[in-house]
C-alpha positions in Angstrom: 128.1 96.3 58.2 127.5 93.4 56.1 126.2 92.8 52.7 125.1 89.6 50.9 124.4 90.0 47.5 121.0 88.0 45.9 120.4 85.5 43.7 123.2 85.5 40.8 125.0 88.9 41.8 128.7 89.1 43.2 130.5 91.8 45.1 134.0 92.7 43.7 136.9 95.0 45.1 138.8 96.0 42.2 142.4 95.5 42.1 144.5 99.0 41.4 146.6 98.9 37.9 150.2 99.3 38.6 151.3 102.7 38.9 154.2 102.4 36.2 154.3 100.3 32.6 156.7 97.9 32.6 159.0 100.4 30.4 159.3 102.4 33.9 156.8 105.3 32.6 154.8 106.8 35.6 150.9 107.1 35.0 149.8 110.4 36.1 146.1 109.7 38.0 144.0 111.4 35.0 145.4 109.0 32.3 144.7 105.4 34.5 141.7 103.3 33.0 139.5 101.6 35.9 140.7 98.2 36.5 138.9 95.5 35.0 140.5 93.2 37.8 139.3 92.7 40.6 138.7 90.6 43.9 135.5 89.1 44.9 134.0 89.8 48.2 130.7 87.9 48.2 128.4 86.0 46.2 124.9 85.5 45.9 123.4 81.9 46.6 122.8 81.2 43.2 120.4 81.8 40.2 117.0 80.1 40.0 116.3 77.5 37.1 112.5 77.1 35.4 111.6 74.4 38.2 113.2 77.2 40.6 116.2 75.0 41.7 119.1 77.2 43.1 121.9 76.9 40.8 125.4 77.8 42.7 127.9 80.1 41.3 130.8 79.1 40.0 133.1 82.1 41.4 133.3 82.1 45.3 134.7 84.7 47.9 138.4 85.4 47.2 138.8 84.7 43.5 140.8 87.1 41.6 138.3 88.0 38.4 138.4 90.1 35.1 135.2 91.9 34.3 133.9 94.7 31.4 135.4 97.9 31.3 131.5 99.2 32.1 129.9 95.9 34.3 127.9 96.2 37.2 127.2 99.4 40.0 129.7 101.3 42.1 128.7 100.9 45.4 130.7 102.5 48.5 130.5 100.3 52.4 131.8 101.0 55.0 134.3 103.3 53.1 135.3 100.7 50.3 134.6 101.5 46.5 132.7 98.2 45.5 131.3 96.9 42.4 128.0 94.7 42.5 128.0 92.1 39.1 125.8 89.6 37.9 127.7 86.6 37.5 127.5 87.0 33.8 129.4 90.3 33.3 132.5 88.2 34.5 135.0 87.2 32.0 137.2 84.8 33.9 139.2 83.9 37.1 142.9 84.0 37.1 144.1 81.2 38.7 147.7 80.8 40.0 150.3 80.8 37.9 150.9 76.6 38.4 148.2 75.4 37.9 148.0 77.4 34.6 151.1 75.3 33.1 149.4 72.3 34.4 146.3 72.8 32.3 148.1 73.3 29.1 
């Protein structure tokens, strides 16, 4: 099955937090926080302006994103826990780690 979110929304897989700190400290299953990482899956076409122009997202299908502790709805497809966003409840993409030294 497919899904295509609407408007402004975006599909996100999150990303698992590592298992152990970097201290080498394993994280039993009932401690771990939900990721607020994640990967996006699909995007919406766009939000609609006053003069209902389409404006395009700036996040597209692959980006690696940081979102609220509590954004968006837990959906489950086709057996994979996903999490539908608006486009506002995202913080950021991480980009690469070159073309982070670049911008600075």
């Amino acid at each position: 099955m497919t899904f295509r979110p609407l408007h402004d929304r975006v599909v996100v897989r999150r990303i698992d937090a590592e298992e152990k700190t970097k201290g080498g400290i394993i994280i039993p299953d009932t401690a771990k926080e939900k990721p607020q990482e994640g990967e996006v899956v699909a995007v919406g076409p766009g939000a609609r302006d006053e003069q209902g122009r389409v404006t395009p997202l700036d996040v597209k299908a692959g980006d690696r994103v940081l979102f609220g502790k509590w954004s968006g709805t837990e959906i489950k497809i086709d057996g994979q826990d996903l999490l539908i966003l608006k486009e506002s409840d995202i913080m950021g993409v991480i980009e690469a780690r070159g073309s982070l030294q670049q911008a600075a």
